[in-house]
C-alpha positions in Angstrom: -12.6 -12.6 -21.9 -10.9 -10.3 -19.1 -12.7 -7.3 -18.1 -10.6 -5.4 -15.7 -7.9 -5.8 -13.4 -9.6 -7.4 -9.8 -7.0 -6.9 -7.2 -3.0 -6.9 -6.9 -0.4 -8.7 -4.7 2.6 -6.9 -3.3 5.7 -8.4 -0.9 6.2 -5.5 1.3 8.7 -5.3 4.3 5.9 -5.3 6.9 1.8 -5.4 5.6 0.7 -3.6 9.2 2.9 -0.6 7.8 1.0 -1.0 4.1 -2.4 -1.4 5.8 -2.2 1.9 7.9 -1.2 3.5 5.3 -3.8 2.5 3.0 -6.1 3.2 5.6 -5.1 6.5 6.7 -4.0 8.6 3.3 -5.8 6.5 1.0 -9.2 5.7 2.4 -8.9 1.7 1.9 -10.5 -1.0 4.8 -9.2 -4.0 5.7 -11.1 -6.7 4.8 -9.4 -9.6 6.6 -5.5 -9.2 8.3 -3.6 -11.8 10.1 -2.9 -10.5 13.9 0.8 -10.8 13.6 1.2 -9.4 10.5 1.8 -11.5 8.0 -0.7 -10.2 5.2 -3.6 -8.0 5.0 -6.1 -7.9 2.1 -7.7 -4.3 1.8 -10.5 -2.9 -0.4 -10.9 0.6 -2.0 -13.8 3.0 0.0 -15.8 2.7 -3.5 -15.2 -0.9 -4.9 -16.9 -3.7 -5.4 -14.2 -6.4 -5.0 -13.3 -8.8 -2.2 -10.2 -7.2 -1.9 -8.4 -4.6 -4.4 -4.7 -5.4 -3.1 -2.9 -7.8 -0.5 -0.1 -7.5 1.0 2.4 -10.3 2.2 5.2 -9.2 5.1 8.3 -10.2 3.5 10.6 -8.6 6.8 12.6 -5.3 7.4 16.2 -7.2 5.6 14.3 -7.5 2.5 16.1 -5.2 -0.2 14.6 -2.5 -2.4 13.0 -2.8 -6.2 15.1 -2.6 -8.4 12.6 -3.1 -11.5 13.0 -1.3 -14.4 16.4 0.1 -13.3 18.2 -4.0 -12.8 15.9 -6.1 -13.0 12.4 -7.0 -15.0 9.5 -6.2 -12.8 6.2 -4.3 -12.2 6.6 -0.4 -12.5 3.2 0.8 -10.8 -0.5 -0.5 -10.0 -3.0 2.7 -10.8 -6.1 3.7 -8.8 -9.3 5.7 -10.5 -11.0 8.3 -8.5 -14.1 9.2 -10.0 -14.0 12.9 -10.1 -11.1 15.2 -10.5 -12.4 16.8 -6.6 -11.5 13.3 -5.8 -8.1 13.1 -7.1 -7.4 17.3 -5.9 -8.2 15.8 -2.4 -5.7 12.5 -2.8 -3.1 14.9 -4.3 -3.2 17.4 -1.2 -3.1 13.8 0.7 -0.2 12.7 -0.6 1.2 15.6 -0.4 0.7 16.4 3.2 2.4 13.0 4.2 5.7 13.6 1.6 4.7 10.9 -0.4 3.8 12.6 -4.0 6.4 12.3 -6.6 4.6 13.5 -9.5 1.8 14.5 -12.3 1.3 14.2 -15.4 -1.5 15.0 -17.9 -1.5 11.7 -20.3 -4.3 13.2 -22.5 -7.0 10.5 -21.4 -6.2 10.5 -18.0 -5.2 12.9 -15.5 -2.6 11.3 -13.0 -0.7 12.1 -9.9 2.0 9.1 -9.0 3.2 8.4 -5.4 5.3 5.9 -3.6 4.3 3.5 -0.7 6.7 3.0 2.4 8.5 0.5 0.7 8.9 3.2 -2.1 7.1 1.6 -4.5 5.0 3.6 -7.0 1.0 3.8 -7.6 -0.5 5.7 -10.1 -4.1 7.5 -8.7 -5.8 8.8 -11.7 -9.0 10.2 -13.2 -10.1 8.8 -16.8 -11.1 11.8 -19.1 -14.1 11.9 -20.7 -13.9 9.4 -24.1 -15.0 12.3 -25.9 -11.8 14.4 -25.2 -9.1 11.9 -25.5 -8.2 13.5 -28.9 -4.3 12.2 -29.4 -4.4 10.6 -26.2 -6.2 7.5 -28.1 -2.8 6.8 -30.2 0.1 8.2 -28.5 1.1 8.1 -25.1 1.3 11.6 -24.5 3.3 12.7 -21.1 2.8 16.6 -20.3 2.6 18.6 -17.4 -0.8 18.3 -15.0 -2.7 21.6 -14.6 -5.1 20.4 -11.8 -6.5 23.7 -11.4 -7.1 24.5 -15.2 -8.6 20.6 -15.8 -10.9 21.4 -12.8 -11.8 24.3 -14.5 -12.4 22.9 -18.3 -14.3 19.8 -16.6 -15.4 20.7 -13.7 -14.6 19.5 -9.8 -17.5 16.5 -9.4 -17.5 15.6 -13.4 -17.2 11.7 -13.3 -14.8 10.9 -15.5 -14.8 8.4 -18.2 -17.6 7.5 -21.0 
């Protein structure tokens, strides 16, 4: 039986422009890139994969996504921080570098949503305690995120999920 999702595989426009960018804002290594930069497999600062996500240089002509709005395709991948001090820190991240495009409270998760340089979207979110989920286990509940009041209720360094 599957357990969890192990690692992802995007076409980007160039993977040297993914992999600093990984690197830099979201705390990923590299784990092995070719020197002309025609893929590089990275892993998350806290996993215990090979790799989390590849990417494959595709070239700069190489048109946008259109999934979801023409065409069938993948909407976002989603990261899990561990604490919502975590996920405060990856927002004011993302932020700082005018890639944030969002949050959202989703009643077992609290999520902040960003795009790549390709403009793609990933999801970074922290997995609320089982206990609270409340609704959240049967409806797919979409509100506003109130970092600072869920810090409050849970606290900063409260690892989430369980």
């Amino acid at each position: 039986m599957i357990t969890r999702l192990n690692h992802a595989v995007l076409y980007v426009r160039d993977a040297r422009v993914h992999q600093r960018f990984y690197e830099d804002v979201l705390g990923f290594s590299t784990v092995v890139a070719e020197p002309d930069g025609a893929y590089a497999f990275m892993r998350a600062a806290k996993s215990d994969n090979h790799h989390d996500i590849v990417f494959f240089t595709v070239g700069q002509s190489a048109s946008d996504s259109d999934a979801g709005r023409g065409s069938v395709g993948l909407y976002h991948i989603g990261w899990e921080v561990a604490t919502l001090a975590e996920l405060k820190e990856m927002k004011g991240r993302l932020e700082a570098c005018g890639a944030l495009v969002g949050a959202s409270d989703h009643g077992g998760n609290l999520s902040i949503y960003s795009r790549d340089p390709d403009g793609l979207e990933f999801e970074i979110m922290w997995l609320v305690p089982r206990s609270e989920w409340g609704e959240a286990e049967t409806e797919a509940l979409i509100r506003p995120l109130d970092l600072a009041a869920s810090i409050e209720r849970f606290g900063a360094d409260r690892v989430g999920g369980g």
